[in-house]
C-alpha angles and dihedrals in degrees: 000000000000118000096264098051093050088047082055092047105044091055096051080048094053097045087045089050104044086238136156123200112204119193146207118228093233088060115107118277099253097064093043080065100058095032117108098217128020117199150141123252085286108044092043100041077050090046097052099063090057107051124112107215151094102246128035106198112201119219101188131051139309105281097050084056095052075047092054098042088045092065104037096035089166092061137088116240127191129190109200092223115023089203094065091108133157136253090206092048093039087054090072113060096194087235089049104054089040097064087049091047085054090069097054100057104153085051126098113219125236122188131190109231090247083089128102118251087260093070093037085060090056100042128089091213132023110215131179127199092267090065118011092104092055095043091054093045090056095057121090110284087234103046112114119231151193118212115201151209102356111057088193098053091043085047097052083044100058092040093054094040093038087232132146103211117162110255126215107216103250132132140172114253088222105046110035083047088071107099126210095239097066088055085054084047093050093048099052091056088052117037096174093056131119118218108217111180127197097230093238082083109099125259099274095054094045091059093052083062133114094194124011119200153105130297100266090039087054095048085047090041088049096049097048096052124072100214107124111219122035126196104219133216117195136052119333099241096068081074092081098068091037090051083041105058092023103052082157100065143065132230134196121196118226104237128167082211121093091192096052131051093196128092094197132181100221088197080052088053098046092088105082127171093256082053097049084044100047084045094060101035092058095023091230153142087056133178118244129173141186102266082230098058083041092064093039093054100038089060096069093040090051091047090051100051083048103051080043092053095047082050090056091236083128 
């Protein structure tokens, strides 16, 4: 089928079946397009609590779909490739990080959402990249804590906060590949550009920004400020919104690659329209959890969205 005709296809499929596809903003643009609802790791864990369907199909990887399918248990949830994974999830193994939670005893564990089930189960609050400053700031100054997976995150976060919370060695393959030279190169071929940063980049990176936030805080960002390019650093599907609500202004996406102007996510780009149509014709692969590890992992992602919501992020 071309491209039009499976676009055709996947909406009479998702009226017919009562479905809702909800999608990341680094898929590829296609899919944006057909997706319900658009967000970042916030606005969809909170999303998906709200729908009114039958199937929740899940445009993004692995983990936001265990996200999806902890808070509507009831639910069936699809994710068009099982494979999408994650690096930043993949970089801590569950036996792993509880061992090294065993020698903190007297810490509370914070982990940021870009974790598997497994290390939801074993963390006292769920965080993503749009609030983790906020939530950390409204604990108690003296309260010991774990950060975990994303070492970067957890270390912008302690240098902004002036904090000293324990950090589990994790990192996103996208992001902490980034290098602080490109950003100098960039800058120097455009001079008028503002450098805005997604907090998984590493430290040096990060100090090189103009703005430093989550996905959802740069488009905002993007959109509130008049300057005219921006030299981006995250993954290269957020473009599409920006491009979207900003028609006026330009975007250049950070890359270690001479020969690419792209910073993909390949477990991102894994979910294709032929993909999202041949989900929701057979209704697989489908994600399915221990009712056990459902309630364990739930706990921390409740009390997120309503810490959030008392904060006002959402």
């Amino acid at each position: 089928m071309d491209n039009q005709t499976l676009i055709e296809n996947i909406k009479r499929l998702k009226k017919e079946k009562n479905a809702i596809i909800l999608g990341h903003y680094y898929q590829i643009d296609e899919i944006q397009q057909l997706s319900d609802y658009i967000g970042d790791s916030l606005a969809l864990a909170e999303q998906s609590r709200k729908v009114d369907c039958d199937i929740i199909v899940f445009c993004g990887v692995h983990f936001m779909a265990e996200t999806a399918k902890i808070l509507n248990p009831s639910k069936k949830v699809l994710l068009p490739d099982m494979s999408a994974g994650c690096s930043l999830a993949d970089s801590c193994p569950a036996d792993a990080f509880a061992k090294f939670k065993a020698n903190y005893p007297d810490h509370i564990v914070i982990s940021y959402i870009n974790c598997s089930a497994e290390i939801k189960a074993l963390s006292d609050l769920i965080c993503t990249s749009g609030n983790a400053e906020k939530l950390v700031r409204a604990l108690p100054e003296d309260q010991k804590i774990i950060f975990a997976p994303d070492r970067n995150l957890g270390g912008y976060i302690n240098r902004v906060t002036g904090r000293n919370m324990v950090l589990w060695n994790g990192a996103c393959e996208v992001h902490d590949a980034l290098v602080p030279e490109t950003i100098d190169r960039y800058r120097q071929q455009y001079p008028e550009a503002k450098v805005i940063a997604h907090p998984e980049c590493n430290d040096a990176v990060l100090q090189k920004a103009d703005y430093v936030g989550s996905t959802k805080g740069m488009l905002t960002y993007v959109k509130n400020t008049d300057v005219k390019q921006f030299i981006v650093a995250t993954e290269t599907g957020i473009v599409y919104q920006m491009r979207n609500e900003n028609p006026d202004k330009q975007f250049i996406i950070v890359n270690n690659d001479s020969k690419c102007s792209c910073n993909d996510c390949k477990h991102m780009k894994l979910n294709t329209l032929e993909k999202l149509y041949s989900c929701l014709n057979t209704e697989q692969p489908e994600i399915l959890m221990d009712s056990e590890l459902i309630e364990k992992a739930k706990a921390p992602i409740v009390k997120m969205l309503e810490m959030s919501k008392s904060l006002n992020l959402i």
